[in-house]
N, CA, C and O atoms as CSV, one atom per row, in Angstrom:
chain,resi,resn,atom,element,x,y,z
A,1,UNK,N,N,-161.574,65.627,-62.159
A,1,UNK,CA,C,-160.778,65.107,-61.074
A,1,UNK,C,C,-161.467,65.302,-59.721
A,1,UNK,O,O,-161.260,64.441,-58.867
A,2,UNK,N,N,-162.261,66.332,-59.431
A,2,UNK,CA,C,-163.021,66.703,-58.106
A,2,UNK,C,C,-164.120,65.404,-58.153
A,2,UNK,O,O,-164.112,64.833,-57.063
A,3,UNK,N,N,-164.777,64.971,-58.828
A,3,UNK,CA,C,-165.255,63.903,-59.031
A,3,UNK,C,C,-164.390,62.828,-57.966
A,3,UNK,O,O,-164.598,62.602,-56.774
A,4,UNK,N,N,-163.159,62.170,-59.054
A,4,UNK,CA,C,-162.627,61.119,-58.469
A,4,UNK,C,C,-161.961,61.641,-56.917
A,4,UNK,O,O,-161.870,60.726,-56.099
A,5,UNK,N,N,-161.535,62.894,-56.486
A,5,UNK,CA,C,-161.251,63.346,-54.941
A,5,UNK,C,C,-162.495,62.961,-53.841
A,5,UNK,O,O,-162.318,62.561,-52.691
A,6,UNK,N,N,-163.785,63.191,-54.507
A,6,UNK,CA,C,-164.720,63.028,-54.094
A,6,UNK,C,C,-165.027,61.808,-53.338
A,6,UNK,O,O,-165.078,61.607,-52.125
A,7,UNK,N,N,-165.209,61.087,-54.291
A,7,UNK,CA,C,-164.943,59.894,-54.662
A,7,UNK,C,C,-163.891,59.148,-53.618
A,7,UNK,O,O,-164.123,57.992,-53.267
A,8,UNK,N,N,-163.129,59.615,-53.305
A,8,UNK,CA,C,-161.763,58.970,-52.477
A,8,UNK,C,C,-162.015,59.532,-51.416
A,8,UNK,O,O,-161.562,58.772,-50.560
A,9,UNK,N,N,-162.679,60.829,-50.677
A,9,UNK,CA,C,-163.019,61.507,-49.282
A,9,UNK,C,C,-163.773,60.334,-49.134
A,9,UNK,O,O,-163.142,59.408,-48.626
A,10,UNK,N,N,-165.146,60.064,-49.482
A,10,UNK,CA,C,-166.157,58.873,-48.905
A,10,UNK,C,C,-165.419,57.939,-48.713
A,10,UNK,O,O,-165.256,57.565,-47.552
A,11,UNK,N,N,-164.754,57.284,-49.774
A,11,UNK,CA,C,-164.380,56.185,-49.144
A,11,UNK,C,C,-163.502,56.048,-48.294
A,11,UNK,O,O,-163.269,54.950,-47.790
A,12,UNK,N,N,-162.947,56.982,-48.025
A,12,UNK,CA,C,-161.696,57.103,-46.572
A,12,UNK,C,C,-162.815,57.268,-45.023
A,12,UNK,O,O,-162.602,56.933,-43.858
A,13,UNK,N,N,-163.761,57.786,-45.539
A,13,UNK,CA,C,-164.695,58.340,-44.098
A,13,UNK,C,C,-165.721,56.853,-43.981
A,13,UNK,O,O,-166.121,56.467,-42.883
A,14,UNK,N,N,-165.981,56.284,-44.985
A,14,UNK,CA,C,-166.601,55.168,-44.746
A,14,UNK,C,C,-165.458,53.795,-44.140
A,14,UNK,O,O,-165.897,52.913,-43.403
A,15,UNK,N,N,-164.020,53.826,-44.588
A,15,UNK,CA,C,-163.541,53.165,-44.293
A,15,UNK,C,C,-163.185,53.522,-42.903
A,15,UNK,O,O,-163.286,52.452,-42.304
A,16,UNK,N,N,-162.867,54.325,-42.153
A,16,UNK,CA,C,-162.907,55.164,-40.699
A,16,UNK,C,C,-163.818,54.819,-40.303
A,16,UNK,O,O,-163.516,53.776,-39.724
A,17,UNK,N,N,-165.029,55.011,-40.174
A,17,UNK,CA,C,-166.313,54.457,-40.036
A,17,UNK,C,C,-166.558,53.149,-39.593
A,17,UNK,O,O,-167.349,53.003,-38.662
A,18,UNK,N,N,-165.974,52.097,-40.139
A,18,UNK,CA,C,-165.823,50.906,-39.882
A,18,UNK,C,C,-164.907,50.381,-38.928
A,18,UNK,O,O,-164.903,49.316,-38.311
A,19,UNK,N,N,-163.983,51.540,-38.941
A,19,UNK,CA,C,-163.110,50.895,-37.699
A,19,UNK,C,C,-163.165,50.989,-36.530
A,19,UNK,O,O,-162.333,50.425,-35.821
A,20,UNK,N,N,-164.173,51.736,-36.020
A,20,UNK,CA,C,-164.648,52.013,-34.172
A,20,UNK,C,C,-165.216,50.809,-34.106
A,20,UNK,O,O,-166.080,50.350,-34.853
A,21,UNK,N,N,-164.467,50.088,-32.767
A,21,UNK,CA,C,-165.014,49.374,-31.823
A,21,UNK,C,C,-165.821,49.612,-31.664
A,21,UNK,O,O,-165.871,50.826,-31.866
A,22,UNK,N,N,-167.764,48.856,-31.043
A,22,UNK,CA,C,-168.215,48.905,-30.464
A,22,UNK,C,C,-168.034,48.280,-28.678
A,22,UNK,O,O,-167.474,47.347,-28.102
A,23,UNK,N,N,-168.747,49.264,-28.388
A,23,UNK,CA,C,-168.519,48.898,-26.395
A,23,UNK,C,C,-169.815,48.151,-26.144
A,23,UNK,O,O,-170.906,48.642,-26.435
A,24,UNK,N,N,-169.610,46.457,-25.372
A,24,UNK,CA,C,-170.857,46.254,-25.580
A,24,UNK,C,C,-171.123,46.510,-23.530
A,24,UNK,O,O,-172.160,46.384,-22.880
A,25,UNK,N,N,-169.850,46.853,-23.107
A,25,UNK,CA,C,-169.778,46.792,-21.386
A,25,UNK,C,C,-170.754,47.655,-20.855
A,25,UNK,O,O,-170.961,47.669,-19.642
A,26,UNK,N,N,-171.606,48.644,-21.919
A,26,UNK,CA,C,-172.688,49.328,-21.041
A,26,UNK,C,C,-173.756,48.579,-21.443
A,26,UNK,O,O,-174.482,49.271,-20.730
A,27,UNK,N,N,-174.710,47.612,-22.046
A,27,UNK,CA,C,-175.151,46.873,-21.937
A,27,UNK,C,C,-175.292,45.464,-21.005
A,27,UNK,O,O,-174.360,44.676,-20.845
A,28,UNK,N,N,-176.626,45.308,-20.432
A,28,UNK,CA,C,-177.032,44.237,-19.369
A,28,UNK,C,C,-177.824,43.311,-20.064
A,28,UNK,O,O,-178.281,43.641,-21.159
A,29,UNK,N,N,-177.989,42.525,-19.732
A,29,UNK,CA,C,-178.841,41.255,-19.849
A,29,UNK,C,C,-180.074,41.120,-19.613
A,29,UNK,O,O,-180.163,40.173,-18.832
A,30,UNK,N,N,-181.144,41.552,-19.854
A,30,UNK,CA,C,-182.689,41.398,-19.016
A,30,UNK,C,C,-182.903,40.128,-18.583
A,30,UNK,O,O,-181.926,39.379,-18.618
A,31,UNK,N,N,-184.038,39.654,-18.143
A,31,UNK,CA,C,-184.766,38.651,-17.654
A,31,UNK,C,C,-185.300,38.278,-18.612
A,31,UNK,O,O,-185.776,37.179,-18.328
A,32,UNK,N,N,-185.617,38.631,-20.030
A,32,UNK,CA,C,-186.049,37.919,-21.165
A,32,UNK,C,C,-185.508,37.440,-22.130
A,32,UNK,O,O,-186.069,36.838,-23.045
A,33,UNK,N,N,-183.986,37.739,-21.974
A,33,UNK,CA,C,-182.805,37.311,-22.933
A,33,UNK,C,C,-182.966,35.543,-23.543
A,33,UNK,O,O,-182.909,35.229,-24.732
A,34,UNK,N,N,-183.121,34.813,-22.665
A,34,UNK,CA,C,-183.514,33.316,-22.635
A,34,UNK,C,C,-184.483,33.309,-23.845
A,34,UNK,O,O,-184.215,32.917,-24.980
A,35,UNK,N,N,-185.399,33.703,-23.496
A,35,UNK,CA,C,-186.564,33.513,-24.662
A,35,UNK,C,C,-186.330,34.045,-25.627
A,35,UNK,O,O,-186.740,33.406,-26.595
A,36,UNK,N,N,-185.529,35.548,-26.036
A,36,UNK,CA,C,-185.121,36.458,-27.283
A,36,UNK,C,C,-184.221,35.116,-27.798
A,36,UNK,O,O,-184.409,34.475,-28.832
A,37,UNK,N,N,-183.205,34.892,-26.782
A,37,UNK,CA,C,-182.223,33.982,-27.907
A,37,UNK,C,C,-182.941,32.756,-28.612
A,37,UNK,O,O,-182.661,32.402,-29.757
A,38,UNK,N,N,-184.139,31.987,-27.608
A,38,UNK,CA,C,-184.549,30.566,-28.333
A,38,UNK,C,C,-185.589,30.705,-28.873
A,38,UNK,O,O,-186.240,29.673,-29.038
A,39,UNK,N,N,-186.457,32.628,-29.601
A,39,UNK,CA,C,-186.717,32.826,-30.386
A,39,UNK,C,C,-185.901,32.925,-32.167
A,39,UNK,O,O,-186.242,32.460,-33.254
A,40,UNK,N,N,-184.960,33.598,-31.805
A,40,UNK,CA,C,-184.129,33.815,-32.414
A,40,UNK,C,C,-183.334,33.282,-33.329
A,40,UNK,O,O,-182.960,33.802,-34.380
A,41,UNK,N,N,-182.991,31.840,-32.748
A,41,UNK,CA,C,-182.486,30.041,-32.749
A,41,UNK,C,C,-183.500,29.759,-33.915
A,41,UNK,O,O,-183.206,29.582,-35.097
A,42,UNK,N,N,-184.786,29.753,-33.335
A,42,UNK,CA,C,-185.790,29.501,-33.820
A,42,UNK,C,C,-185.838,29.891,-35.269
A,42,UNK,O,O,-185.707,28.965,-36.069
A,43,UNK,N,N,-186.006,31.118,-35.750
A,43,UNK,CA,C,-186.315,31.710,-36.462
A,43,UNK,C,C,-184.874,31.461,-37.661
A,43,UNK,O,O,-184.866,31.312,-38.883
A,44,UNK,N,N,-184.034,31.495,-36.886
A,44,UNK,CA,C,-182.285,30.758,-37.655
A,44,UNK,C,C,-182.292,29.435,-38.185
A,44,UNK,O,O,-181.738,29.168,-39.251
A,45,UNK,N,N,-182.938,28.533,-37.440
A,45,UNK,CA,C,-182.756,27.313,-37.747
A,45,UNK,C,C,-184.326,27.222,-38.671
A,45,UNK,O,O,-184.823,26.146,-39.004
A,46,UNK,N,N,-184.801,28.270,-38.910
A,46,UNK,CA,C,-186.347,27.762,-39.969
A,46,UNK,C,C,-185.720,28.020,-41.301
A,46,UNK,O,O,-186.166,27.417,-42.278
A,47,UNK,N,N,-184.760,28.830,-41.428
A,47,UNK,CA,C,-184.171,29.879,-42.510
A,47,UNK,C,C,-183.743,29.016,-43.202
A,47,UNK,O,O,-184.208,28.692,-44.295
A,48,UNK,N,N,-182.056,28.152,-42.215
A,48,UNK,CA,C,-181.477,26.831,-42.936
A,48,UNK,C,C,-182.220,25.893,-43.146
A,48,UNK,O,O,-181.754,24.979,-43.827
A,49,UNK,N,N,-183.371,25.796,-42.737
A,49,UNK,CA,C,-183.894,24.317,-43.060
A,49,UNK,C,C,-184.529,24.026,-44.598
A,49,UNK,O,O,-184.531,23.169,-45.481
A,50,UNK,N,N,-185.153,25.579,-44.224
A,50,UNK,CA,C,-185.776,26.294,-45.458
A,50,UNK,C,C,-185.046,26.214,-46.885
A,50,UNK,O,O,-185.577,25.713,-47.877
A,51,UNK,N,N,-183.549,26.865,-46.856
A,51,UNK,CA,C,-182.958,27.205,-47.512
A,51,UNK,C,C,-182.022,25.777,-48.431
A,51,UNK,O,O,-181.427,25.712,-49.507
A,52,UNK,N,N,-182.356,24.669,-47.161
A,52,UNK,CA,C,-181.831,23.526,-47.366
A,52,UNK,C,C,-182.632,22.361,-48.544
A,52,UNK,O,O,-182.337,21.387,-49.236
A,53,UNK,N,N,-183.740,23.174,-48.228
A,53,UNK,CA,C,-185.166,21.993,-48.981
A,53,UNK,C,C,-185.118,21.023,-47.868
A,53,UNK,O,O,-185.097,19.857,-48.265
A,54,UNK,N,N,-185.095,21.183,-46.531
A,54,UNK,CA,C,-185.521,20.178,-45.522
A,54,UNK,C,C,-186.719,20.712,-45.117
A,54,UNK,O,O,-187.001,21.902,-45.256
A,55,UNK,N,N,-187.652,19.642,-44.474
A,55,UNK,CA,C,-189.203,20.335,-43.639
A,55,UNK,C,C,-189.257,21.249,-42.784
A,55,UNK,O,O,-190.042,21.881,-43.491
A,56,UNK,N,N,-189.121,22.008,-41.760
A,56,UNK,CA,C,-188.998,22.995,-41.346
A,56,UNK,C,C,-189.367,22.244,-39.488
A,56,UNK,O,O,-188.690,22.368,-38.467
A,57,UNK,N,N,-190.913,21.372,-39.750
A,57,UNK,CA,C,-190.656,20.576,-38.313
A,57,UNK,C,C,-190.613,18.964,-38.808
A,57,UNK,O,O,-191.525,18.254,-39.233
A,58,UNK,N,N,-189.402,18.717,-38.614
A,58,UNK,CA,C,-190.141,17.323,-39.298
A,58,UNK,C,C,-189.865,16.152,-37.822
A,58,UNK,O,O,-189.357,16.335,-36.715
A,59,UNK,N,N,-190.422,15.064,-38.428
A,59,UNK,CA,C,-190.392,13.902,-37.476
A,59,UNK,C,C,-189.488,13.329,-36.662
A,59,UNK,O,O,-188.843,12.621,-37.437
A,60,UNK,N,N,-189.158,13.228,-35.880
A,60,UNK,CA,C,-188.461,12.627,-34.685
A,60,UNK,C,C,-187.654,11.742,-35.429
A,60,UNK,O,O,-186.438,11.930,-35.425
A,61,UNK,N,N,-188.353,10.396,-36.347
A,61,UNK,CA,C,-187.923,9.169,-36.696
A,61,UNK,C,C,-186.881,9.433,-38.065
A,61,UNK,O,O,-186.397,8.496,-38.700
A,62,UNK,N,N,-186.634,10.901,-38.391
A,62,UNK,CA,C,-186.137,10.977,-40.106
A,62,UNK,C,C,-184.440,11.960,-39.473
A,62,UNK,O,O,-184.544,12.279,-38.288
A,63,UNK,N,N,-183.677,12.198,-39.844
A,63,UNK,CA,C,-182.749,12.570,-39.982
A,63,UNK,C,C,-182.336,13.810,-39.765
A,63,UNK,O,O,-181.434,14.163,-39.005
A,64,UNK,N,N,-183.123,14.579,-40.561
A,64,UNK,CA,C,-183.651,16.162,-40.374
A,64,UNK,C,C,-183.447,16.527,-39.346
A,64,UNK,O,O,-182.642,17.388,-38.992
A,65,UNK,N,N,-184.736,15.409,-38.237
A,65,UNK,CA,C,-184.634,16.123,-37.063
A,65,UNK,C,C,-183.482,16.208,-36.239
A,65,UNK,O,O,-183.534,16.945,-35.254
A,66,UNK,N,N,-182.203,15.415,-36.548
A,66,UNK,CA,C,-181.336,15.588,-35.407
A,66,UNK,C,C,-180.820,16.607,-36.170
A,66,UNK,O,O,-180.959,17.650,-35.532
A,67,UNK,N,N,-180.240,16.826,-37.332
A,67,UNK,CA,C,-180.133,17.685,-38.322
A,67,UNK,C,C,-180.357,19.726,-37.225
A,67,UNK,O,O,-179.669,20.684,-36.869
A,68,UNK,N,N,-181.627,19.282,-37.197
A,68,UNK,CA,C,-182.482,20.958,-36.731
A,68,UNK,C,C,-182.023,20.782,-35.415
A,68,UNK,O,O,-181.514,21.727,-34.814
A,69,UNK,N,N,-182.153,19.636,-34.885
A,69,UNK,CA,C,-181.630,19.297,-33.252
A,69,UNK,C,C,-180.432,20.477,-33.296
A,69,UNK,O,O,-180.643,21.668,-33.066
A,70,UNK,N,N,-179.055,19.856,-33.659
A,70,UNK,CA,C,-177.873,20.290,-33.803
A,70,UNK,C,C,-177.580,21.470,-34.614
A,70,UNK,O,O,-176.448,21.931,-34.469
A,71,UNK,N,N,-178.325,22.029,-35.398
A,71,UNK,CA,C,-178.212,23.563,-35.620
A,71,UNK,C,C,-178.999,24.157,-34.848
A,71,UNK,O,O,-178.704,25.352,-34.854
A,72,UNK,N,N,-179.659,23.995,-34.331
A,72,UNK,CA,C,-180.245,24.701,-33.205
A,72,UNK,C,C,-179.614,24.634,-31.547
A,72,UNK,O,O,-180.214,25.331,-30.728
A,73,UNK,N,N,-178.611,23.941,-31.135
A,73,UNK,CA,C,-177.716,23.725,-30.810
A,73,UNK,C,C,-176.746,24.946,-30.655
A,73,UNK,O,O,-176.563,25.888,-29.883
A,74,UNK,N,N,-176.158,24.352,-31.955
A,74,UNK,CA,C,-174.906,25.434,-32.109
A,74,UNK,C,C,-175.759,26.697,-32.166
A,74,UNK,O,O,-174.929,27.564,-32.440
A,75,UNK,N,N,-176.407,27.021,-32.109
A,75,UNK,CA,C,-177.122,28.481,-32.556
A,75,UNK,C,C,-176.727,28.738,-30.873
A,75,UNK,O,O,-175.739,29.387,-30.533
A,76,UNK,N,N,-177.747,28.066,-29.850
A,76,UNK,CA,C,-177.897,28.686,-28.454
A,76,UNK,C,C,-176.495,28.566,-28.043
A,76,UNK,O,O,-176.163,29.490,-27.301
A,77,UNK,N,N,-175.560,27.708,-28.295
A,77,UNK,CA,C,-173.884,27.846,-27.423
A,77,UNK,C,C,-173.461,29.313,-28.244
A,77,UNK,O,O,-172.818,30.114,-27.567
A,78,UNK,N,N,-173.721,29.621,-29.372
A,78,UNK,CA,C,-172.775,30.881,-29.786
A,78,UNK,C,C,-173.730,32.046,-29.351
A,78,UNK,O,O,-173.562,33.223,-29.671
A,79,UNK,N,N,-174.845,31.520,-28.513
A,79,UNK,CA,C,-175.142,32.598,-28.034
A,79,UNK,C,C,-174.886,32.925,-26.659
A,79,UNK,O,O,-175.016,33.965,-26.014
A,80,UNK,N,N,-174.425,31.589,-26.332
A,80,UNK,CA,C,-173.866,31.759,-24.653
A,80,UNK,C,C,-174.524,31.074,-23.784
A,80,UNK,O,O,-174.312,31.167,-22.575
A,81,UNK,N,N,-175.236,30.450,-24.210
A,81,UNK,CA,C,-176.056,29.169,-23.682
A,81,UNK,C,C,-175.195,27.761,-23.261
A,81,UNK,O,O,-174.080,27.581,-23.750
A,82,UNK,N,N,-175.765,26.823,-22.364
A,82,UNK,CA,C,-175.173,25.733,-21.926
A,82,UNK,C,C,-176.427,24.701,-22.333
A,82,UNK,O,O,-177.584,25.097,-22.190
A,83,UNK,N,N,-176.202,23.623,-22.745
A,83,UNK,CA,C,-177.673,22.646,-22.203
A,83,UNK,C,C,-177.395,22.294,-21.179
A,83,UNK,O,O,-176.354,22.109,-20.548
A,84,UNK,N,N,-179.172,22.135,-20.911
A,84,UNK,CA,C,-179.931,21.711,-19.774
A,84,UNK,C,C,-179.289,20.249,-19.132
A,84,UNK,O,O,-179.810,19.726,-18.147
């Protein structure tokens, strides 16, 4: 039975664990945030394209590309981005 008590302490302290808020209000923004995020985009939208069996850069004239256009898109607005 100390086993299964055991057993039930972790998972009460792991489930506690999970429930603190993080504070993100002591955190600032640098001057390189711009480029981290449309690295970032970047590296997100190679994953799905990847994962999709689409080309990764493909041509202007094929489908894809508005495709990567628009997930790359939504990537920079949920990061807090506006377009240009």
């Amino acid at each position: 039975m100390s086993r299964m008590g055991g057993a039930m302490l972790l998972m009460g302290v792991l489930l506690l664990a999970g429930c603190s808020k993080p504070s993100y209000r002591e955190w600032t923004a640098s001057a390189e945030v711009g480029q981290v995020a449309f690295d970032e985009c970047t590296d997100e939208v190679d994953t799905t394209m990847r994962l999709r069996g689409y080309p990764l850069r493909p041509l202007p004239e094929t489908p894809h590309f508005a495709y990567r256009k628009e997930v790359f898109g939504t990537c920079m607005r949920r990061k807090g981005y506006n377009p240009d």
